[in-house]
matplotlib code that plots the C-alpha trace (Angstrom):
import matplotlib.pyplot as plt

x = [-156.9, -154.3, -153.3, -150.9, -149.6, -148.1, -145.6, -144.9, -144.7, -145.1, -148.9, -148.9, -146.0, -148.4, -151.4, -150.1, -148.4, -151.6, -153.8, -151.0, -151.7, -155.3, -154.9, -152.6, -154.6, -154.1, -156.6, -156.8, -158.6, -157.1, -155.1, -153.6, -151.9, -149.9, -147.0, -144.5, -142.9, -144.1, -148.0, -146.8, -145.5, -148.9, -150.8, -148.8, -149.0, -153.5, -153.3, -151.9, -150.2, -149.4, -146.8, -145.6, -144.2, -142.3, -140.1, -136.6, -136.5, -139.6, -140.7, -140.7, -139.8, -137.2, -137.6, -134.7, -135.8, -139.2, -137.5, -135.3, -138.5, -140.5, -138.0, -139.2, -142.9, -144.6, -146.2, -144.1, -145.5, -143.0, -141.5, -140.6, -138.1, -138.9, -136.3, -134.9, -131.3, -129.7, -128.0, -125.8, -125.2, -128.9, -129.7, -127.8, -128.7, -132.2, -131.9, -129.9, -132.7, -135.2, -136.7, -137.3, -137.3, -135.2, -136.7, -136.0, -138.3, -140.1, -141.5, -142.2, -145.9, -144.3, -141.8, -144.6, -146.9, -143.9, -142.8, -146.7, -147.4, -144.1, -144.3, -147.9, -147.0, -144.9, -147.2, -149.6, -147.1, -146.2, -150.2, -150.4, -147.6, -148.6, -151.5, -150.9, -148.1, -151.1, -153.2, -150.0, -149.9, -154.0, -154.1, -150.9, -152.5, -155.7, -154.1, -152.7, -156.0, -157.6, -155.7, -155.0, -153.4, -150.5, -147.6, -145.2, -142.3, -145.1, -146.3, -142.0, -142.2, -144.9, -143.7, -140.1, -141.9, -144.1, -142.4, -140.9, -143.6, -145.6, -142.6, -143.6, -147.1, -150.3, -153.0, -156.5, -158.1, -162.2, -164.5, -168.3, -171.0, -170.2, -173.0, -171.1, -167.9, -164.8, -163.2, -160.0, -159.1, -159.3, -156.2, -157.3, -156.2, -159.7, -159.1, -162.5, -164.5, -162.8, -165.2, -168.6, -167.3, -166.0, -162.2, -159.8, -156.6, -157.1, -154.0, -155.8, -156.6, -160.1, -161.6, -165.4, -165.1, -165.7, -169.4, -169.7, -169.1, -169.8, -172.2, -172.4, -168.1, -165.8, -163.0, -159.9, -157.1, -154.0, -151.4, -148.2, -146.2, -146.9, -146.9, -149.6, -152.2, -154.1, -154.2, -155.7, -158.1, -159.0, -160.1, -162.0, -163.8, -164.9, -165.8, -168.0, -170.0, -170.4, -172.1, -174.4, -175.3, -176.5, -177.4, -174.6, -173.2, -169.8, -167.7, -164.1, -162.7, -162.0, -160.9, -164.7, -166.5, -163.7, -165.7, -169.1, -168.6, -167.0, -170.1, -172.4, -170.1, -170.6, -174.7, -175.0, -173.1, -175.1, -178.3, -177.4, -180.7, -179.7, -179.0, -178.3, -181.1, -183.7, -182.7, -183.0, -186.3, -187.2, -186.1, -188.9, -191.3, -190.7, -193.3, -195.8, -198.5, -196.6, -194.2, -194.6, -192.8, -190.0, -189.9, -190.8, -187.6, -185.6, -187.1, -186.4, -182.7, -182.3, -183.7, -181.5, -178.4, -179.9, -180.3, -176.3, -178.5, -177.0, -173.4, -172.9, -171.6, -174.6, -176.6, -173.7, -173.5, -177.3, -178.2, -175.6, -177.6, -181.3, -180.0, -178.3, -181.5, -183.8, -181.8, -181.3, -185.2, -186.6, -184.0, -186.7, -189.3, -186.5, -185.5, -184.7, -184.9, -182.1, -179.9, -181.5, -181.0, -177.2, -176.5, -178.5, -175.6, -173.1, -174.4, -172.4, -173.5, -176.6, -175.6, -177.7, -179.0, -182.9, -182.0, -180.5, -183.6, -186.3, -184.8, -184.7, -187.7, -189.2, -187.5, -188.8, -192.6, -191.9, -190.6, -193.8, -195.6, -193.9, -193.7, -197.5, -197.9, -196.4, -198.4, -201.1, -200.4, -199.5, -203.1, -204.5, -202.8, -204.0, -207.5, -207.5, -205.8, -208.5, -211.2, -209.5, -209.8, -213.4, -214.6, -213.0, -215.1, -218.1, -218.2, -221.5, -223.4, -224.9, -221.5, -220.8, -218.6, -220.6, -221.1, -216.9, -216.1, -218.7, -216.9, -213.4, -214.5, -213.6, -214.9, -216.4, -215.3, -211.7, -212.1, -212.8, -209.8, -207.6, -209.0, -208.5, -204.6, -203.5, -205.5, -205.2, -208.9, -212.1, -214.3, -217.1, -214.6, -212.4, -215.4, -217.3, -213.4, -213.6, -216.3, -216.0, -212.8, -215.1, -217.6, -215.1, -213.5, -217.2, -218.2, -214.8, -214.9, -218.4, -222.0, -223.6, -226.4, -225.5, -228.4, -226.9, -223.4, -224.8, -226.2, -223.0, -220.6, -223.0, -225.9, -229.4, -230.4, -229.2, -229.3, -227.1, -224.5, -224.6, -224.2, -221.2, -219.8, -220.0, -218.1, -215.1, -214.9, -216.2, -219.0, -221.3, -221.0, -222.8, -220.3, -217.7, -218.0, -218.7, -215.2, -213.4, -214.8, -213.6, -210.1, -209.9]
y = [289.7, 291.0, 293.4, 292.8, 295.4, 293.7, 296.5, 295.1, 296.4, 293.6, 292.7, 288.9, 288.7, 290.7, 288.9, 285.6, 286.6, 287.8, 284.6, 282.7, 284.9, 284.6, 281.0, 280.8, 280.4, 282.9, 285.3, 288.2, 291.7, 293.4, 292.8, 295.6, 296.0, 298.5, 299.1, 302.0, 302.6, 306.2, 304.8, 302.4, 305.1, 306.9, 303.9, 303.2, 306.9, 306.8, 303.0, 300.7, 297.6, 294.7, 292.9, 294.3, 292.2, 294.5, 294.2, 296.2, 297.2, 299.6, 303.1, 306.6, 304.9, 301.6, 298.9, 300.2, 303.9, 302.7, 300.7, 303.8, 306.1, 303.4, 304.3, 307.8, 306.2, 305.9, 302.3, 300.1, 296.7, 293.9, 293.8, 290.8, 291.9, 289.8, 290.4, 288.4, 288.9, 287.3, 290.1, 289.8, 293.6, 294.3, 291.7, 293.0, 296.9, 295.2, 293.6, 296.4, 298.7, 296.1, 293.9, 290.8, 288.3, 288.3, 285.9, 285.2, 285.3, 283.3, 282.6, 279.7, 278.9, 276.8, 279.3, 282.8, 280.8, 280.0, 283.4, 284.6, 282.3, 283.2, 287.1, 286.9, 285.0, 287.5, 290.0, 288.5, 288.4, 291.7, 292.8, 290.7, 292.4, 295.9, 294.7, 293.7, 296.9, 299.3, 297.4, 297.9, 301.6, 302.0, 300.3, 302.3, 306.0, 304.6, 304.1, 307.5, 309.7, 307.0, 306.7, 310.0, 308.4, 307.9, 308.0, 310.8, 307.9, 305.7, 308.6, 309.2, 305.8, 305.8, 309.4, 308.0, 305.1, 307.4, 310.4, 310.2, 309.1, 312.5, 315.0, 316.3, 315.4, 317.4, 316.0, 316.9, 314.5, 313.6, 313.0, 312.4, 309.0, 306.9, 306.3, 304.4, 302.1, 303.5, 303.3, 302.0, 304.7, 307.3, 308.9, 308.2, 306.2, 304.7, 304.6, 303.4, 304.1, 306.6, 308.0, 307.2, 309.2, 307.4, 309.0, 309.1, 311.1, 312.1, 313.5, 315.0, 318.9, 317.8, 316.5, 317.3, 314.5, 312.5, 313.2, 310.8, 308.4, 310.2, 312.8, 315.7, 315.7, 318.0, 318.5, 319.5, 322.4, 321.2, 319.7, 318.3, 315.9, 312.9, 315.1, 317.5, 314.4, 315.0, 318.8, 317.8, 314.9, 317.7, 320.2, 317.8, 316.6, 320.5, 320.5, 317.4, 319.0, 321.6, 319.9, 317.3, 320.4, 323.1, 320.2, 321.4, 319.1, 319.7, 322.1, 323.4, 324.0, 327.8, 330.3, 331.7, 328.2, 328.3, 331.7, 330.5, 328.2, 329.9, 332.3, 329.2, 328.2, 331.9, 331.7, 328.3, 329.8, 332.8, 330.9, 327.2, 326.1, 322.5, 321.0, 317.4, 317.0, 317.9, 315.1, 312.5, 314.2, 313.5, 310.1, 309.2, 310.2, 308.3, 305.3, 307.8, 309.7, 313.0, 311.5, 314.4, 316.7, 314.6, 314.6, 318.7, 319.1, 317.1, 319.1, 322.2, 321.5, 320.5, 324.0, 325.8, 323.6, 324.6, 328.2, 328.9, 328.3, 324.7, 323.5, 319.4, 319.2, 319.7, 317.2, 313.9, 315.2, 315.4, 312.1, 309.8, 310.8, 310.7, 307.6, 305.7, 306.6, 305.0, 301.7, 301.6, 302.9, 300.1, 297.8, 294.6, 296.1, 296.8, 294.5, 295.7, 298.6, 298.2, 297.9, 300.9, 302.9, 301.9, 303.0, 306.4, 306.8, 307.3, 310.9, 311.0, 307.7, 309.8, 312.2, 315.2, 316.6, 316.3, 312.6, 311.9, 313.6, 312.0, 308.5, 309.0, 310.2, 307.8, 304.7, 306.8, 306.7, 302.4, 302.5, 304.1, 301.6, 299.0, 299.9, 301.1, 297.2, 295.7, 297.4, 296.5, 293.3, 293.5, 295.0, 292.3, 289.7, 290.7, 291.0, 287.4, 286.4, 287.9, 286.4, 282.9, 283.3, 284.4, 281.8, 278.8, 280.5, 280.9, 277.8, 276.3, 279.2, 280.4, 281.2, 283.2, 285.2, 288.5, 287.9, 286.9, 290.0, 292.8, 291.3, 292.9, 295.5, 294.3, 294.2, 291.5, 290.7, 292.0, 289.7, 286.6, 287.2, 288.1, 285.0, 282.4, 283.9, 283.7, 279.9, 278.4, 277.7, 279.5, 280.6, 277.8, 275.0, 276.6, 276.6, 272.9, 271.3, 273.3, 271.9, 268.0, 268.3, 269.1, 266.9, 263.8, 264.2, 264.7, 261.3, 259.1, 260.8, 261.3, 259.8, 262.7, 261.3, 262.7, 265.5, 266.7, 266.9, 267.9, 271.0, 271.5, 272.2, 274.7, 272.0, 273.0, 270.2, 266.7, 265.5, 268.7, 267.4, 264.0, 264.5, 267.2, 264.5, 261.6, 263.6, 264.1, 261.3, 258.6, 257.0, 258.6, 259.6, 256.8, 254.0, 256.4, 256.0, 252.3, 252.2, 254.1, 251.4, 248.8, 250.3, 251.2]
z = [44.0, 42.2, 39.3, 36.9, 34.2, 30.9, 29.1, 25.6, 21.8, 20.2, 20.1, 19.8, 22.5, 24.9, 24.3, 24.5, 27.9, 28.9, 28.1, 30.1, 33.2, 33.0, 33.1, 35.4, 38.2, 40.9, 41.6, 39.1, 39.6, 36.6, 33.3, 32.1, 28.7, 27.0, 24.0, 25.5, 29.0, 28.8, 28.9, 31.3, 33.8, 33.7, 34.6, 38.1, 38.6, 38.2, 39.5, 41.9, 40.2, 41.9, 39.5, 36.2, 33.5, 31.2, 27.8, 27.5, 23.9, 23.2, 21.5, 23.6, 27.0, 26.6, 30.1, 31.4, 31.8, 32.8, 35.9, 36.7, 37.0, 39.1, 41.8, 42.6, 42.9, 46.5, 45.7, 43.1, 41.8, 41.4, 38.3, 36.3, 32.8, 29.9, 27.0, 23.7, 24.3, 27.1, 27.9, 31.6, 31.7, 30.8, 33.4, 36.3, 35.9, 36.4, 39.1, 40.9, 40.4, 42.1, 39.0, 41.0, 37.7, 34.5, 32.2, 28.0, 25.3, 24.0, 27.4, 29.2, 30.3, 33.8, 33.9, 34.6, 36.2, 38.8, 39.4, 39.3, 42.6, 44.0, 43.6, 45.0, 48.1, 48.3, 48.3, 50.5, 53.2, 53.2, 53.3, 56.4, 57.7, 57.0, 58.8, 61.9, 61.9, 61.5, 63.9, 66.1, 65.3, 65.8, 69.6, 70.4, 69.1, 70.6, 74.3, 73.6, 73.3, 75.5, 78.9, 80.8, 83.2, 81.0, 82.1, 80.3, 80.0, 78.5, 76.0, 75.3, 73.9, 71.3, 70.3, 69.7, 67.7, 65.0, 65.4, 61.7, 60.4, 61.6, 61.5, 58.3, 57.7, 58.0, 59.4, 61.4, 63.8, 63.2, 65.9, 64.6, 64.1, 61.7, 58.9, 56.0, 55.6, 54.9, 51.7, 51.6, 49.0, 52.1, 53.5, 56.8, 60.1, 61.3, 65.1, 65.7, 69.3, 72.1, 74.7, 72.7, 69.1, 66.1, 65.7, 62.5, 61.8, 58.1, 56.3, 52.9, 53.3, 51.9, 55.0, 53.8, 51.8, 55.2, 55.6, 53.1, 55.7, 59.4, 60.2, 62.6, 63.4, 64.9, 63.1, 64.6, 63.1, 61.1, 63.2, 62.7, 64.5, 66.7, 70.1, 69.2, 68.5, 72.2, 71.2, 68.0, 69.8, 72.1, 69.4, 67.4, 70.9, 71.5, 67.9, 67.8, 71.2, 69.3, 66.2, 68.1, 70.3, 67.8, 65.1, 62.9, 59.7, 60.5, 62.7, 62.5, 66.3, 66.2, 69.0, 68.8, 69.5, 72.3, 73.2, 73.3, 75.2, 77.8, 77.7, 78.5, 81.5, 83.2, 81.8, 84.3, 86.9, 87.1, 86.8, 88.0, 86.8, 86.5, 89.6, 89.6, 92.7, 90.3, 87.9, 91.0, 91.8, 87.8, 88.2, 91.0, 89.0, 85.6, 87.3, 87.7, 86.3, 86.5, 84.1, 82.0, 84.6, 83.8, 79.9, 80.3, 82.0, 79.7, 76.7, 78.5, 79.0, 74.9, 74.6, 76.7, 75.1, 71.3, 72.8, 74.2, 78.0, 79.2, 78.4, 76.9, 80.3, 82.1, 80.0, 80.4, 84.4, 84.8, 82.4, 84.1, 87.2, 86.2, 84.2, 87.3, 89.6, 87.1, 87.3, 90.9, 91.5, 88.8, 88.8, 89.7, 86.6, 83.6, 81.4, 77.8, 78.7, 81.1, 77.9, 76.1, 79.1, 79.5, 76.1, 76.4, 78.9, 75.9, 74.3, 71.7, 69.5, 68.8, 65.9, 67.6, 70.8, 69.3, 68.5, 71.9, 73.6, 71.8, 71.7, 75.7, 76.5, 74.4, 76.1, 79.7, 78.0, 77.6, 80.9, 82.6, 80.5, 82.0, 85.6, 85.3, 83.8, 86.3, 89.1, 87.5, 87.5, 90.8, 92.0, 90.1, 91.6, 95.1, 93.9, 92.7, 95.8, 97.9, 95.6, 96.3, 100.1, 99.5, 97.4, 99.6, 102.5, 101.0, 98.2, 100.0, 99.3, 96.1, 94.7, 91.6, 89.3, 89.6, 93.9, 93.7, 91.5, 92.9, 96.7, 95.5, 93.4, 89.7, 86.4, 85.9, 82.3, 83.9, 86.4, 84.1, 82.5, 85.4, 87.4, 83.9, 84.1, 87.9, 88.3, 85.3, 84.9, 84.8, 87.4, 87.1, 86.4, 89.4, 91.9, 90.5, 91.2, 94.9, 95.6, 94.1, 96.1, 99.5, 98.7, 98.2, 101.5, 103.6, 101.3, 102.7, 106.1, 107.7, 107.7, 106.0, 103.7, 99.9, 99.9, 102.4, 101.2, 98.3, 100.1, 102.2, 99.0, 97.4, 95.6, 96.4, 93.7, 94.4, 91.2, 89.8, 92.3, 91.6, 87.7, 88.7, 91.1, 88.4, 86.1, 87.8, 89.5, 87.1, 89.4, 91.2, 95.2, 96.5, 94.6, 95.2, 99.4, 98.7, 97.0, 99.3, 102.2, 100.0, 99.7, 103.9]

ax = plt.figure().add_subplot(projection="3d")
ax.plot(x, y, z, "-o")
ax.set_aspect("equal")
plt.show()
């Protein structure tokens, strides 16, 4: 969409030149409107206008001194001159100074909405360009604060490239978690993900206006120049540590953050409380019932991190371990939480170090809950197995759920459910099929009478059988064998 300035004196001239871009079709944001090149000048200066039509005769600030000032502007719209003399030296000072149309009064509907849809194509092709240049100049800084194994040749190159672009501008480098999107009105570079933080190079000395938009960042000194960006990136990194350990808004590398930190590093080495075998040790256990050893510890080391005890160091050394152990221990248990545990692996998406450690040891508490699950499962699936073998041995005898269930030492409502799961079918219907199933092949293969096959697959009543039988089979055992006899 697109904003379009219309500088003219005369009232009825300016509105009729405004209904004719509002009909014009293209795709309008703003119509502005004003009498004087001296009101005009203001407006580009609080604004940004896209194309401006302006008159050259006018009171305080004539076209032609309003053109000459545009010059010294950062962002100039197109400009179209609309005047009632045709004047050629008028004309060609115009054009020298950049006016891109020089058209007569009165004005031609055709005629502006022709130069509207050719100064907008315009437009949009340079956007589109400016684009793809600073999605050019984002990759390239990216690779730059990205890839240490850079090659100095290859680093020569994007120098030489933005070098005059930086020479003489101030920036500081952000590294924090994004909350909100970016306004366009920023004075940043949005460089996006490096190493788990959300980065941008901000050039406006108000930089707190950013936790608007990102929370808990590092913020590195003032630099200048394109070959000081890694020593920036590096202080905003320290900086950002800094914040997501000791839970702080914002933080401003300094020489005494340097310092602490420093002090930690000689604290561990004294102490070296956190040894990485402790975290493999930690990782054993998360399937277990001493689980809680394992959260302790990770509580303990948030402490000690809060506390100036334990470095950032020692928590992304220690929780790509305990991290990698859980996955290769419970690798044929995990499912979603093999995702949640692969992004606990990248600290620094979670704004603090209280976040981080509660989001963890709650995904830990789901994974015991699904390991303990599974085992259960597991157990149960045994049991039921056992209670098959049991039952197809012992089917002729007076058979039921509470004998089946007290035999492999369930719960009997347990083991009603367990049994309906693994089989498909309940117990009764389970052991009357077992048994119909028996009885049909003693029935086709041997002489037995029926009362006596009746009593062979569990029946002491005869009749119970033969209703049992007749249900299943549609005929009753006696037609049944006859059939069968038939059929051989």
């Amino acid at each position: 969409m697109y904003t379009i300035l219309i500088v003219e004196d005369e009232k009825l001239i300016r509105k009729g030149l405004a209904s004719i871009v509002a009909r014009s079709g293209i795709l309008i944001k703003a119509i502005l409107e004003c009498n004087n090149g001296l009101i005009a000048l203001e407006m580009l200066q609080n604004e940004k206008v896209d194309i401006m039509f302006t008159d050259i005769r006018m009171p305080k600030m004539n076209g032609l001194e309003l053109v000459d000032e545009i010059q010294n502007l950062p962002e100039k719209p197109l400009i179209v001159a609309v005047s009632g003399y045709d004047d050629f030296e008028y004309a060609v000072s115009l054009l020298r100074n950049g006016v891109r149309e020089y058209i007569l009064k009165p004005v031609d509907r055709e005629q502006v909405k022709e130069i509207l849809y050719k100064l907008c194509a315009e437009i949009d092709l340079k956007k589109k360009g400016n684009l793809n240049n600073k999605l050019l100049e984002i990759n390239q800084l990216k690779t730059l604060l990205k890839d240490k194994n850079l090659l100095e040749t290859e680093k020569e190159i994007i120098f030489s490239y933005y070098r005059e672009s930086y020479v003489n501008k101030s920036y500081r480098i952000i590294c924090g978690v994004n909350t909100n999107e970016l306004s366009s009105e920023l004075d940043i570079i949005n460089l996006g993900e490096i190493n788990n933080n959300e980065v941008c190079i901000i050039f406006s000395k108000d930089y707190d206006i950013l936790t608007n938009y990102y929370t808990n960042i590092g913020v590195s000194n003032i630099n200048q120049g394109i070959e000081n960006l890694n020593q920036a990136y590096m202080e905003a990194q320290v900086g950002r540590r800094y914040a997501f350990c000791r839970e702080k808004e914002i933080v401003v590398f300094s020489d005494q953050i340097v310092a602490v930190c420093q002090q930690i590093r000689e604290i561990e080495q004294e102490n070296n409380k956190y040894k990485l075998d402790a975290f493999k040790k930690a990782a054993q256990i998360v399937g277990t019932s001493k689980i809680t050893d394992a959260l302790r510890l990770l509580k303990n080391l948030a402490l000690d991190i809060e506390m100036n005890k334990a470095s950032f160091a020692t928590l992304s050394n220690n929780m790509n371990i305990f991290i990698k152990e859980i996955l290769e221990i419970y690798k044929n248990v995990l499912k979603d939480e093999e995702i949640k545990l692969n992004d606990l692996t990248k600290i620094l998406n979670y704004p603090t170090i209280n976040i981080y450690i509660e989001t963890l040891c709650k995904t830990i508490l789901d994974i015991n809950e699904t390991i303990n699950n599974k085992f259960d499962d597991y157990r149960n699936k045994q049991k039921i197995q056992e209670a098959i073998i049991f039952i197809q041995k012992n089917f002729s005898k007076d058979l039921n759920m509470a004998v089946v269930s007290n035999h492999i030492s369930m719960n009997y409502s347990l083991f009603s459910y367990v049994f309906k799961q693994y089989t498909g079918k309940n117990f009764v219907h389970y052991l009357k099929e077992l048994r119909m199933h028996e009885a049909q092949k003693l029935l086709i293969s041997t002489e037995f009478k029926v009362l006596e096959i009746s009593h062979k697959v569990g029946y002491n009543n005869e009749k119970h059988f033969m209703k049992a039988f007749k249900t299943i089979y549609g005929v009753s055992p006696t037609e049944y064998r006859k059939n069968m006899a038939f059929k051989n």
